[in-house]
Each structure stands twice: as structure tokens, then as C-alpha cells.
C-alpha positions as CSV (number, residue, x, y, z in Angstrom):
1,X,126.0,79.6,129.6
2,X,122.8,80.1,131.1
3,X,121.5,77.3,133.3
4,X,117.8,75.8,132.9
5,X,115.3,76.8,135.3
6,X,114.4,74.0,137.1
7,X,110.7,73.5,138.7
8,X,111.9,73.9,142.2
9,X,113.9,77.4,140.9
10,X,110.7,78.1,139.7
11,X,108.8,77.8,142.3
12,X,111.0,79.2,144.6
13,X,111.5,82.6,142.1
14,X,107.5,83.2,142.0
15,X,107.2,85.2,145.8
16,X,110.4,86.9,144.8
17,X,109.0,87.9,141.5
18,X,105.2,89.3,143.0
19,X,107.7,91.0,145.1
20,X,109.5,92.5,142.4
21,X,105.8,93.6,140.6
22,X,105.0,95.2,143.9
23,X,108.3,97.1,143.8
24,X,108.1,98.4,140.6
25,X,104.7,99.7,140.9
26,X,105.0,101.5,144.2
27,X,107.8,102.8,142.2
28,X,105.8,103.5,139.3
29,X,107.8,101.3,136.9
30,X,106.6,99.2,134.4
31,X,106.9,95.8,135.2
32,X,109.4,93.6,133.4
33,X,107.4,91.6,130.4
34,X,106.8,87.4,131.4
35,X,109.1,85.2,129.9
36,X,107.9,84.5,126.5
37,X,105.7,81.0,126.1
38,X,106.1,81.9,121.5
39,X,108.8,83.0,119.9
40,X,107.6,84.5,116.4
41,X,110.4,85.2,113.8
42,X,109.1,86.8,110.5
43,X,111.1,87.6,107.6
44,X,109.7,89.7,104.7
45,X,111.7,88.7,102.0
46,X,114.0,91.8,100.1
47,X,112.2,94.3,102.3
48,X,115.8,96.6,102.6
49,X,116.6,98.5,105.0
50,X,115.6,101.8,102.5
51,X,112.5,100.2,101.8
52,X,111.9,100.0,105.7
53,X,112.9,103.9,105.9
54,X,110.5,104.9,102.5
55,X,107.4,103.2,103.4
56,X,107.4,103.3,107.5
57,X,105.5,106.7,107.9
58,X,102.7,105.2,106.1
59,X,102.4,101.9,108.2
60,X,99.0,101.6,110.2
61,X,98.7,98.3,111.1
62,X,101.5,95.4,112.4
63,X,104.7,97.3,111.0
64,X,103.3,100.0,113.0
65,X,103.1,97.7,116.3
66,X,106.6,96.6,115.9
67,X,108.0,99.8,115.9
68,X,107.0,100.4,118.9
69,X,109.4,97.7,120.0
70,X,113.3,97.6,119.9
71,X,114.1,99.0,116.1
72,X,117.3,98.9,115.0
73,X,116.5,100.2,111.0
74,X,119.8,99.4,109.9
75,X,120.7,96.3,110.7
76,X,123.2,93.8,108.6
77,X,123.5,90.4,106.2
78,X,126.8,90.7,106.9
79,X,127.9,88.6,104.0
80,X,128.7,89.0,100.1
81,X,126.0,86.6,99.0
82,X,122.4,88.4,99.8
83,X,120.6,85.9,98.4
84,X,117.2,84.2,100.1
85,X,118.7,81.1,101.2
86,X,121.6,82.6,102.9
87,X,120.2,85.2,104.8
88,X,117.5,83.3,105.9
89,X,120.3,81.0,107.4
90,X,121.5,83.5,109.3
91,X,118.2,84.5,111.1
92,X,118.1,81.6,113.6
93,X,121.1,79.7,113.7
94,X,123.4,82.6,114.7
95,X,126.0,82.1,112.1
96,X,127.2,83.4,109.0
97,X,127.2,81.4,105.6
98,X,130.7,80.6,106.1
99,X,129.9,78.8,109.0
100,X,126.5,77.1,108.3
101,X,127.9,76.2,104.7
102,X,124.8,78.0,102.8
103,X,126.6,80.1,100.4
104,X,124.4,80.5,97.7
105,X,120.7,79.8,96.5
106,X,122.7,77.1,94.4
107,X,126.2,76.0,94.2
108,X,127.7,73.8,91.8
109,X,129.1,70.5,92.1
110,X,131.4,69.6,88.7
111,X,131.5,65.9,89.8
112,X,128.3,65.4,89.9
113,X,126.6,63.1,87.0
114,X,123.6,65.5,86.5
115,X,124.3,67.6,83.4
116,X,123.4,71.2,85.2
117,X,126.0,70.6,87.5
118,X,123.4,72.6,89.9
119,X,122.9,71.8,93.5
120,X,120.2,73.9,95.4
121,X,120.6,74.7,98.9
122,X,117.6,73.3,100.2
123,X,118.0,69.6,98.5
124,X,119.0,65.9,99.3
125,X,120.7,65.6,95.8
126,X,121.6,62.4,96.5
127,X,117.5,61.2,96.6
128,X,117.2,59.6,92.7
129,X,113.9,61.5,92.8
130,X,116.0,64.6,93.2
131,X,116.8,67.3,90.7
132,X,118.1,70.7,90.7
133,X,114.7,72.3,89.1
134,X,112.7,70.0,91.1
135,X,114.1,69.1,94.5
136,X,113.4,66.6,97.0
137,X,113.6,69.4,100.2
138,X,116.3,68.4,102.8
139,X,117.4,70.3,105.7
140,X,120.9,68.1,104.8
141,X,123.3,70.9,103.9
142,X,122.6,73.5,106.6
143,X,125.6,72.4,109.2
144,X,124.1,74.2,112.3
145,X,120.8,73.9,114.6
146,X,118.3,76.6,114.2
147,X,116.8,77.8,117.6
148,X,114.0,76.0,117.1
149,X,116.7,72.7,116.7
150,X,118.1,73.8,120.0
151,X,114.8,74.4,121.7
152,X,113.8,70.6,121.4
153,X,116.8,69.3,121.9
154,X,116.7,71.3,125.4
155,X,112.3,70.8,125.7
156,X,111.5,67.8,123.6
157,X,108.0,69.1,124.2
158,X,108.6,72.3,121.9
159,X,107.2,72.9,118.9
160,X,108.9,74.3,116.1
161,X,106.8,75.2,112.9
162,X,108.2,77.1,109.6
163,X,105.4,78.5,107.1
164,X,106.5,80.6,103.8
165,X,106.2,81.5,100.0
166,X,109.5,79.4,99.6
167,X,110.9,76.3,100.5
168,X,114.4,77.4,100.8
169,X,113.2,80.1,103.3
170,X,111.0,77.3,105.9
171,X,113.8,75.0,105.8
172,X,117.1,77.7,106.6
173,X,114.4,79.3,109.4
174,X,112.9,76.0,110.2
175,X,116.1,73.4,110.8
176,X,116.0,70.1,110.9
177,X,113.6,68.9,113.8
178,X,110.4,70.5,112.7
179,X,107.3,69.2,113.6
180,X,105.3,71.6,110.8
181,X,106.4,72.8,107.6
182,X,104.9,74.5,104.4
183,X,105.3,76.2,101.8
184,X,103.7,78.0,98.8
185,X,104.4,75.2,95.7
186,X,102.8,75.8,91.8
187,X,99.1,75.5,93.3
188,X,99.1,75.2,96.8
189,X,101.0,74.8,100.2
190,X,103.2,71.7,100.1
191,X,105.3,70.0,103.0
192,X,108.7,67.5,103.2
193,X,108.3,64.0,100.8
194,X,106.4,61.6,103.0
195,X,104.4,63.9,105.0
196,X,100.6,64.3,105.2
197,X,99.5,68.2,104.8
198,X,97.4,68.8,107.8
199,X,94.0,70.3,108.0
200,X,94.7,73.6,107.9
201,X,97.3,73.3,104.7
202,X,94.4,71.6,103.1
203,X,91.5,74.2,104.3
204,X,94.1,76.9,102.8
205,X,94.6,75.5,100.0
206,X,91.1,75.1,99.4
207,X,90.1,78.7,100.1
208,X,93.3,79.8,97.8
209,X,91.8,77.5,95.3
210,X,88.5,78.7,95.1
211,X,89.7,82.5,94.7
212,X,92.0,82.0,91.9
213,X,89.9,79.8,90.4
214,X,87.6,82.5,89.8
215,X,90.0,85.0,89.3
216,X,90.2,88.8,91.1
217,X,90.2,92.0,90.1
218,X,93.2,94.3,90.3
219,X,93.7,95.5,94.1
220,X,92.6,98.8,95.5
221,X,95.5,101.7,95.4
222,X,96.2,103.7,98.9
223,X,96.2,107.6,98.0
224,X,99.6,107.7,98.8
225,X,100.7,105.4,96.4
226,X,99.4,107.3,93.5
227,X,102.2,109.2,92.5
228,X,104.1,106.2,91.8
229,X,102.2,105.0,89.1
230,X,104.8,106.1,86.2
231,X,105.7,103.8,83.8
232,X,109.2,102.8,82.6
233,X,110.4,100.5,80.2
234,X,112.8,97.8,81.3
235,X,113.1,96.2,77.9
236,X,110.0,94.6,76.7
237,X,108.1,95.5,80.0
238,X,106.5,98.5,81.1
239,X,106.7,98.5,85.2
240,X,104.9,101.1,87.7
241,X,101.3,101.0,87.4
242,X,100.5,97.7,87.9
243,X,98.0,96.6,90.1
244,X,98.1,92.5,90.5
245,X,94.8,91.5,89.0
246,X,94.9,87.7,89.0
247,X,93.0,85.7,86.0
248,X,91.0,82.5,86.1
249,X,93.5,79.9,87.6
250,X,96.3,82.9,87.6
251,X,98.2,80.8,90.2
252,X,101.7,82.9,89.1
253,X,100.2,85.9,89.5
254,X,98.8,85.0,92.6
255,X,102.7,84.3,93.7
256,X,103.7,87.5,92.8
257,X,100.9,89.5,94.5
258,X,100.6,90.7,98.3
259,X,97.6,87.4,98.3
260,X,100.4,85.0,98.9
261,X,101.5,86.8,102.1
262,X,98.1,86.9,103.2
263,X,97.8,83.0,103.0
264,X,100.8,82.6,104.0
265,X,99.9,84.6,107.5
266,X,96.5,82.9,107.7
267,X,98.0,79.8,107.4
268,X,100.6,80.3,110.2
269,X,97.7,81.9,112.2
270,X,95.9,79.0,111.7
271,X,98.7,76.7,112.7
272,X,99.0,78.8,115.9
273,X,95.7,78.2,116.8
274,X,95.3,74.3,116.0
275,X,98.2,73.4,117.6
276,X,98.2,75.4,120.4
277,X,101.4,77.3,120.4
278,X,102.6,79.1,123.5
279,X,100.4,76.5,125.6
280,X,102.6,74.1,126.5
281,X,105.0,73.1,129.2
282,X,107.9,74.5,127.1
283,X,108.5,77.7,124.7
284,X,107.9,77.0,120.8
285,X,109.0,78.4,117.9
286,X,106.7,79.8,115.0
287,X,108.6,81.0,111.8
288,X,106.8,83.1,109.2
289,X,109.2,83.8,106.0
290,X,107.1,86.4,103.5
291,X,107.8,86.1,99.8
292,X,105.9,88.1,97.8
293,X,107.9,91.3,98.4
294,X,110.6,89.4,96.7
295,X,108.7,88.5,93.8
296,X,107.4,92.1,93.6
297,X,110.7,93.8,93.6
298,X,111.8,91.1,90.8
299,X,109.0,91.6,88.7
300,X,108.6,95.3,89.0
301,X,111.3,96.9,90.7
302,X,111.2,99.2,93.9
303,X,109.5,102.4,93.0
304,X,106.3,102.1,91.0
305,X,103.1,101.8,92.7
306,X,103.1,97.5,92.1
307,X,105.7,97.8,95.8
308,X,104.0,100.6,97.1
309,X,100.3,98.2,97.2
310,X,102.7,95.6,98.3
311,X,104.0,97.1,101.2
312,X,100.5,98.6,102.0
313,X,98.6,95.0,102.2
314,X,101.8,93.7,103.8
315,X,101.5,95.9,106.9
316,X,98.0,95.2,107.0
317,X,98.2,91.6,106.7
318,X,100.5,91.7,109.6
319,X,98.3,93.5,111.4
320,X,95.5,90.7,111.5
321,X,98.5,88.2,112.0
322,X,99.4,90.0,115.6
323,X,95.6,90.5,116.2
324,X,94.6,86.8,115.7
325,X,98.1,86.0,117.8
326,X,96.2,88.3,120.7
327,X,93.6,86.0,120.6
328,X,95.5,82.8,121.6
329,X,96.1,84.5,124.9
330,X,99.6,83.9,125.4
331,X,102.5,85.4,126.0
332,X,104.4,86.2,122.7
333,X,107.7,87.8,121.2
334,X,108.5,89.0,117.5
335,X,111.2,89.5,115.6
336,X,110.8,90.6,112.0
337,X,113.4,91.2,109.7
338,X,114.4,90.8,106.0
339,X,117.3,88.1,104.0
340,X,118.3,90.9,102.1
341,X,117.4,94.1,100.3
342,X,117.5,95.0,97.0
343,X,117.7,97.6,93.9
344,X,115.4,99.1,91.8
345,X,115.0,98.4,88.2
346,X,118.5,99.9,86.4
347,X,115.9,102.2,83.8
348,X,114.2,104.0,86.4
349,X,117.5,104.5,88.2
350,X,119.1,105.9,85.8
351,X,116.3,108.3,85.1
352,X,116.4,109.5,88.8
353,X,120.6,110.3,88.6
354,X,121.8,107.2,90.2
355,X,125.2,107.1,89.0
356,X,126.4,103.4,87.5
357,X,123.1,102.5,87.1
358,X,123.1,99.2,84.4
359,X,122.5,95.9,83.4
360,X,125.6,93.4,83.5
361,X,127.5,92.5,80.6
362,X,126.5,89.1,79.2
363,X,129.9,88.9,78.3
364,X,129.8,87.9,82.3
365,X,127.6,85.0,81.8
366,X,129.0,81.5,82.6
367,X,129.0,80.3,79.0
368,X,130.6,83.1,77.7
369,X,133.6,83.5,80.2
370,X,133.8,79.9,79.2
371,X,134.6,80.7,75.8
372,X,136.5,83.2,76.0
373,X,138.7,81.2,78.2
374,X,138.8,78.4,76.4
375,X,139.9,80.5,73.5
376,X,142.7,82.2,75.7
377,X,144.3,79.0,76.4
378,X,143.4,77.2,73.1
379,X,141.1,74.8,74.3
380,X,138.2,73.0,72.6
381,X,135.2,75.2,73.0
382,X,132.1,72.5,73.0
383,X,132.0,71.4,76.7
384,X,130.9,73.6,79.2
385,X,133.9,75.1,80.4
386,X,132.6,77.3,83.3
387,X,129.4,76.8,85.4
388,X,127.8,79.5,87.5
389,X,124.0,80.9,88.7
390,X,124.5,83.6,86.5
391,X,126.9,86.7,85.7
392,X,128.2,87.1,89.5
393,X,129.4,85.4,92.4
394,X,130.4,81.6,92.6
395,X,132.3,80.1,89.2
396,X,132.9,76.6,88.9
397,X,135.5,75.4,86.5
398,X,135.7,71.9,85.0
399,X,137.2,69.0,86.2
400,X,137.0,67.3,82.7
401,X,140.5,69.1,82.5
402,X,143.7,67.3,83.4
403,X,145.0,69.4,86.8
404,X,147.5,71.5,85.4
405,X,145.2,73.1,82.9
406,X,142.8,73.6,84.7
407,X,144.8,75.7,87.4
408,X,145.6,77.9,83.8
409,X,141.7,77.8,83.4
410,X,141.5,79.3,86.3
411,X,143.8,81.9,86.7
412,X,142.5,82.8,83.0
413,X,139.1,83.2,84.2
414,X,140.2,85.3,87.4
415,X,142.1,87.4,84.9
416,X,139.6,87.7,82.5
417,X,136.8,89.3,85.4
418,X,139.6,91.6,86.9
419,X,139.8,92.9,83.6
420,X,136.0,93.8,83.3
421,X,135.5,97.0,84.2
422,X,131.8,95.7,85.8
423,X,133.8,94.0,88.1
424,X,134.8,95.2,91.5
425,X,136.5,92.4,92.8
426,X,137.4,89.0,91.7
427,X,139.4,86.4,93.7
428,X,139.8,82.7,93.2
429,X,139.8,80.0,95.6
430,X,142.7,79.8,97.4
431,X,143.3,83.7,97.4
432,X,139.8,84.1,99.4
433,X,140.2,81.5,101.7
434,X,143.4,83.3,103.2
435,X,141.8,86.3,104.0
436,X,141.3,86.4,107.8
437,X,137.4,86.3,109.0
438,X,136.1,89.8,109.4
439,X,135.7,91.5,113.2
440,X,134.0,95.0,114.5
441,X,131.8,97.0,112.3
442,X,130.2,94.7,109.3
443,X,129.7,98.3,107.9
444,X,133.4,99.0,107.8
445,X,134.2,95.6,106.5
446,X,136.1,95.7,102.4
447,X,134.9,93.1,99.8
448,X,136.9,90.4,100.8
449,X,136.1,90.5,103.9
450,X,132.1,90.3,102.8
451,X,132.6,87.7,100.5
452,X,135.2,85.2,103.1
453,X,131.6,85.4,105.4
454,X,130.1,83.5,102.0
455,X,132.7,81.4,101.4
456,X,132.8,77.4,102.2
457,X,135.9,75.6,100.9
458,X,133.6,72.7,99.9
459,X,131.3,74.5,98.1
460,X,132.5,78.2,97.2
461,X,133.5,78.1,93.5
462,X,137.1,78.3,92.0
463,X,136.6,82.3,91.5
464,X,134.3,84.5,92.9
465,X,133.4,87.6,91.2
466,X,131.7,90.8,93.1
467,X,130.0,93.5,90.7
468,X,130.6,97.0,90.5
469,X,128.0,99.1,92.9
470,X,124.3,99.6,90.9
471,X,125.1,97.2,88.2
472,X,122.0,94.5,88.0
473,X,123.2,90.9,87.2
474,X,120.6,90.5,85.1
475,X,121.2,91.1,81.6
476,X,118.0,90.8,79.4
477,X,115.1,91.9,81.7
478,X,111.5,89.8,81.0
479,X,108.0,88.9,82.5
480,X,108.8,88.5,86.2
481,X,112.7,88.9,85.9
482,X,113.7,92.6,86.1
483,X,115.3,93.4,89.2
484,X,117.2,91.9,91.5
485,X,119.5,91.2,94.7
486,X,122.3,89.3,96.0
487,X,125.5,92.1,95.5
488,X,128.2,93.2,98.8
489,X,126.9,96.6,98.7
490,X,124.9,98.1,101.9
491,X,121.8,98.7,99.5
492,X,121.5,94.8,99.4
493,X,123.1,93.9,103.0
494,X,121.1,96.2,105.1
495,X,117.7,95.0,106.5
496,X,115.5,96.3,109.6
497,X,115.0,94.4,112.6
498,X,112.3,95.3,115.4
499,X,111.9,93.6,118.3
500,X,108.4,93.7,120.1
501,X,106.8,92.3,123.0
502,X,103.7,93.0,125.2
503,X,104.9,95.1,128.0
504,X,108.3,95.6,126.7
505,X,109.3,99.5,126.6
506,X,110.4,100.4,122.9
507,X,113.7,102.5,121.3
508,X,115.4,103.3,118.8
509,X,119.1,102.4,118.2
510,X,120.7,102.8,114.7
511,X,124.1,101.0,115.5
512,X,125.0,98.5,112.5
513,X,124.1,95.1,114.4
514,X,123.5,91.8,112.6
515,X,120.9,89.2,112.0
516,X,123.2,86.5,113.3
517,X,122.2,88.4,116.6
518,X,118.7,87.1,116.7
519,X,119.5,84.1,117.3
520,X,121.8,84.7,120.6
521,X,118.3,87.6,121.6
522,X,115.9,85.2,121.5
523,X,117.2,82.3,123.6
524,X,118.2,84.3,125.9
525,X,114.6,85.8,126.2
526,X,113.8,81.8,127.1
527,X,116.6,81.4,129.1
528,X,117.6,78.5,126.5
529,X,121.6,77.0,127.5
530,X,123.4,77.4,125.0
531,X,127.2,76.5,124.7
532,X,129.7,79.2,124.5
533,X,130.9,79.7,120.8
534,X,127.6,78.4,119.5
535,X,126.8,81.6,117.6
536,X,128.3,84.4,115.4
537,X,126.3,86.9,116.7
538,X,125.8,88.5,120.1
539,X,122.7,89.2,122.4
540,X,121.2,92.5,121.7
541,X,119.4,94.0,125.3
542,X,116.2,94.6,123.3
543,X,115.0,96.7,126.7
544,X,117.4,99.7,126.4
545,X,116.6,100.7,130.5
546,X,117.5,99.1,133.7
547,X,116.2,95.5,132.9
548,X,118.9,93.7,130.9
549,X,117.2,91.1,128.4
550,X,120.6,89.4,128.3
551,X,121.5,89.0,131.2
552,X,117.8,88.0,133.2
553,X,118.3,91.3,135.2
């Protein structure tokens, strides 16, 4: 555990420290970088590790700066369930989903009186006010302190502030003891029931207000994103040469544009500057989560020129985010990484050879497993029999049953997806919960190993069903709905994570670490005490030389 610096130590450390700057430069070493006074965690929601390795050449502006820092390209969401609210859990608590309970986006609770069954991971379900569509936001089921939740508790005087597209993403990032939080809601940027929204939510709003209002034209196209405008049909919807034009009060095309990062950022920035992060007596915490590559990938896929513009404006967004950061004068650390990755639409996959490239079954869909369950054991088929988020993962059977038929309901249902030849893996319950928690290499780790790191025995369903690698779980592809995440396969689990700091000398290191790493990084870049056991993950030395960023030396 590391002790904290007391004012005396402090004092007594700064002619031993100008002694150490005087050292290194007769030397002619760099000096080692100040203690950070902000820590900056930014996630850019589904931006993959591939993505990362496609697009980085091209990068001119903050995804440039960061990799000139630590870069480890390949790092992992360890876990089965690459979903948002899960692996933005991971990012600054430490811990997997088995340990900080967020499994899912949504679980299902088959006691509950709502009809939907449906509990999201970011609600107080037990608020009257509450529903599964429209929540009342809670920071209630994550089970762990963030670092921002540790840094207050250790400096009541630290700040902790979450900004993003998504509620689900400020809240896992944010924790419970936030003194700002926003996010991007129908028409504006919204905060937790019973807060006031600030002057700077209100002046973004108002600028976002008056430029969809009016509408905008679509955005420009870099020159080397012009080869990527091909069009392919998935279903209905042509994808690949879009270009986000927004109408007159297009406020869902906004959301799905590279303008919601961008006001997402300026909103942060602006928090950064009101409330003087990095000023104070104690280290804060600013948390960034971007959405809009998310909504992209959904909507379009990976490889038409829609991402490509994405990614462009992303990295130059970013680039103004670090500039107006400069500005505040202080000294600052970053960390960006992603939840998860994602897969390209199954049509233009299959076009370019990728073998097992389809859309799921709907036979896999909740309702009908339930049917053909209930018509395996003979049961009355006008109940819901089986609830679920959709055609993989977490399936809940119901406890309308009397016990012993519903233990036949469920070994049907496991039966039934082992069967599938979509499916890769399907365990139930009590079979999952006996395999051991994973150790070494996440990239060595089987299926079950992946999916015990997403499974709670409060919340994981009675079976859980993996798909086959490169099959979509989306079955009938629409407007906004094409692509998607949230599979135990490397193309969704692997995310980049860069490390930069003024003054800190940069590498490269493609070993397979984790995001429950950042956590353990990060305080030990403040010096925060934390107890032993506290975290999953491990302290990465982000200075690759002589000065250990773990150890203080």
C-alpha cells in the first residue's frame, strides 16, 4: 500500500527533488514528469483495437499526441460481455464484471412486477418514477468505487466530473460521489434527478440548439477517405457513402454524427475550465466517455467512408480537447481507451472473404426459444417463457413455473442452443459458476473462462449463450441498427490504450494487458493508498526506462 504524502514529507522531498533535476540534467536525462494535479480518462466508445491499427497513420491531431505516450494497441475487455456498460466499468474501478456485478447493458429480473422484466444497469428500479426505457440514473448496482470514489474518500477536496454521449458510460466511469455529471439526452445534456444543470450544460445546450435547429450540411470528406465510399446493402439500407448531414431539429442525426463528440469535448473542456480542475490542493478526476463512434459503427458499419469522417473529426476534436487542457496550465495525465470493439456490417464482410460472415438466426430470439421450449416439454405457449436482450448472452427463464419444471425449462433451453449450429458455447447457471476465474494471458483464456469474468450469480441469467465467431446478433438490420458488438471474440475484446503525459518519454509495448489495469496506473501516478486486493488489474510502468511509474522510483 502506498502511504500519503504528508505536508511535512513534502516539504522535506522538494531540496531532494531540485537535487534530483540537477542530476539528471548534468546527466542529460530528461527529468521525471511532476506528479499529476488531473487525471483525464477518455473512452471512445467501439473504437477496436483494428480500428486503432486502420486509421492511426492518418491521425494529425490528439490521437497523434497520445501516441507519443505509453501505447499498448492491443490491449483487453477481458470479459464475454463487450457491451458499453460493462467495459466502461472496468476502466476505473479495476475490476472485472464479475466483480463489480455489471454484466450486461440490461439484465433481467423475473420477479419483478414490470412486464419487460428489464433492468438497466445504470437505474434505481426501485424509484416508482423508474422504468426500464426511461430510467431514473443510479450509480446503485455498480458494487465497487471508481478512482474518482477513492480519490475523495482519500482528498475530500477532489473533484470528480464524468461528461459523455451516454448515461450508462458517466455513471460506470463516474461512480458514485460525483460532484459533475452529464450526458447527451433526446435534446440536450442532462444530469442525475434533482440536480440543477450548470452554466456550462446550459450554454452547450444552447449552442447545440441553435445549430440543429437550423440544420447542417453534410460534413467535408478527408482525401483519404474517398475510397471508402462504396455502397452495400444491409437489408433495406444502403451504408458507405454517407456523410451526416443533419436536418432542421435533426437531433438523432446529430447523435449519430462526429457533432456529439465535439460537444461532448467542449463541454468537458468547459467544465475544466469553470471549475478549475488540477488547481486545487488535491488531484481530480475528469472522465470523458465518446459515443458517437458507437452510434456510427451501429448505423453504418466499420468500413464505409460514414467511420472513416468519424474517426477523422474524432482525432481532431481531441486535438482542440488537449489544446484547450494546455491552456489551464496544469499539470495533466490521459488515458484513452475504448469499452469494446466491434464488427463490420455481415454484407460487406462477406463480400471482402470473411469466412462465417452472418446475421443470427431469429430462431435465437428470446420469444422464440421460448416456444420452442415450451413445445418441447408441452407447456402452454402464451406467457413469455424466456426473457433476454436479444439473440445472445444472458437468458432468463420464468419463475411463473413450479421449480421442478422449470429446472426441465432450463436444461431444454441449454439443449436447444448447444444444438444451434450459431452457437459456440452455451452453459447454464450452475455449470458457469463452477468454472474457476481465469489467470495469465486474457488472450489465451477459452469461452468459459471469458464469460465466468461476466457472470454474477445474482444477476447472470439461467443460460448463457456465446455465438459462433462473425455472426452479428442482429437479425433484421434497419435505420440506425446494422452492426454491432458485445461477442467473446478478440475482434470485440481488444481495445487500445495510450498513456500520455507532458514530459513522459513514450513506447510501444504490444503485450495483451487489460483495462482493469488503468485503474491500479493511475493512482499510483497520485500516489493514491489503496488496499491490497482492491483491484483486478495491475500497475502498468507507463515510463518503460529507469523511472518506475509504479513504484515512485
Amino acid at each position: 500500500m502506498l502511504p500519503i504524502r504528508s505536508r511535512f514529507a513534502r516539504l522535506m522531498a522538494f531540496p531532494l527533488a531540485m537535487l534530483s533535476l540537477g542530476q539528471a540534467a548534468l546527466a542529460g536525462e530528461a527529468p521525471a514528469p511532476a506528479d499529476p494535479k488531473l487525471l483525464v480518462a477518455i473512452s471512445v466508445d467501439q473504437f477496436g483495437a483494428d480500428l486503432f491499427a486502420q486509421y492511426r497513420p492518418h491521425f494529425t491531431g490528439g490521437l497523434a499526441r497520445l501516441q507519443q505516450g505509453a501505447v499498448y494497441p492491443s490491449a483487453y475487455q477481458s470479459h464475454a460481455a463487450t457491451e458499453t456498460c460493462p467495459g466502461h466499468s472496468t476502466l476505473l474501478t479495476g475490476v472485472h464484471p464479475a466483480r463489480s456485478g455489471i454484466i450486461a447493458n440490461n439484465w433481467y429480473d423475473v420477479t419483478l412486477a414490470r412486464a419487460d422484466k428489464r433492468v438497466y444497469c445504470v437505474e434505481d428500479e426501485a424509484n416508482p418514477d423508474s422504468s426500464s426505457k426511461q430510467p431514473v440514473v443510479s450509480a446503485g448496482h455498480l458494487r465497487v468505487p471508481t478512482l474518482g470514489d477513492r480519490m475523495k474518500a482519500t482528498w475530500p477536496q477532489s473533484r470528480n466530473v464524468a461528461v459523455s454521449g451516454k448515461d450508462r458510460a458517466a455513471i460506470m466511469m463516474g461512480g458514485h460521489r460525483l460532484d459533475a455529471v452529464y450526458w447527451w439526452q433526446g435534446r440536450g445534456f442532462a444530469s442525475l434527478a434533482g440536480r440543477t444543470l450548470e452554466a456550462d450544460a446550459l450554454a452547450e445546450n444552447a449552442a447545440v440548439l441553435a445549430a440543429v435547429g437550423k440544420g447542417s450540411p453534410g460534413l467535408p470528406v478527408p482525401a483519404w477517405c474517398g475510397a471508402r465510399a462504396r455502397v452495400v446493402k444491409a437489408g433495406d439500407v444502403g451504408l458507405g457513402n454517407g456523410r451526416f448531414a443533419v436536418d432542421a431539429d435533426g437531433f438523432d442525426q446529430f447523435r449519430v454524427s462526429p457533432r456529439l463528440d465535439e460537444a461532448t469535448l467542449d463541454l468537458a473542456a468547459r467544465l475544466a475550465g469553470t471549475m478549475q480542475l488540477g488547481k486545487g490542493a488535491a488531484p481530480d478526476m475528469l472522465s470523458v466517455s465518446l459515443s458517437a463512434t458507437d452510434y456510427v459503427g451501429h448505423a453504418f458499419g466499420h468500413e464505409g467512408q460514414e467511420m472513416c469522417i468519424q474517426l477523422a473529426r474524432l482525432d481532431a476534436a481531441l486535438g482542440v480537447f488537449l489544446t484547450r487542457l494546455d491552456a489551464l496550465k496544469v499539470d495533466y495525465a490521459v488515458v484513452l481507451t475504448a469499452d469494446h470493439g466491434g464488427l463490420d456490417v455481415p454484407e460487406r464482410l462477406d463480400q471482402q472473404g470473411m469466412p462465417g460472415a452472418t446475421r443470427v438466426d431469429p430462431a435465437l430470439l428470446p420469444g422464440a426459444l421460448g416456444k420452442q421450449v415450451a413445445a418441447r416439454l408441452g407447456l402452454p405457449g402464451d406467457a413469455p417463457l424466456v426473457y433476454g436482450d436479444g439473440a445472445f448472452g444472458d437468458y432468463y427463464v420464468s419463475r411463473d413455473l413450479p421449480a421442478d419444471v422449470r429446472a426441465k425449462a432450463i436444461t431444454a433451453l441449454a439443449d436447444i442452443l448447444r444444438a444451434h449450429p450459431q452457437v459456440a458455447l452455451a452453459l447454464t447457471k450452475d455449470e458457469l459458476a463452477r468454472v474457476p476465474l481465469p489467470a495469465g494471458s486474457p488472450q489465451d483464456w477459452s469461452l468459459r473462462e471469458r464469460a465466468r469474468l461476466s457472470y454474477d450469480p445474482e444477476r447472470s441469467g439461467d443460460v448463457v449463450s456465446l455465438l459462433n465467431r462473425a455472426v452479428v446478433p442482429i437479425a433484421t438490420p434497419g435505420p440506425g441498427y446494422t452492426a454491432t458488438h458485445g461477442s467473446p471474440w478478440d475482434y470485440d475484446r481488444r481495445v487500445p490504450l495510450l498513456f500520455w503525459q507532458k514530459g513522459r518519454a513514450g513506447f510501444e509495448q504490444p503485450a495483451p494487458v487489460e483495462t482493469v489495469d488503468i485503474a491500479p496506473t493511475l493512482a499510483a501516478l497520485i500516489h493514491l493508498p489503496v488496499p491490497a486486493g482492491a483491484f483486478d488489474g495491475r500497475c502498468l510502468d507507463i515510463d518503460g526506462g529507469e523511472v518506475n511509474s509504479c513504484s515512485g522510483k
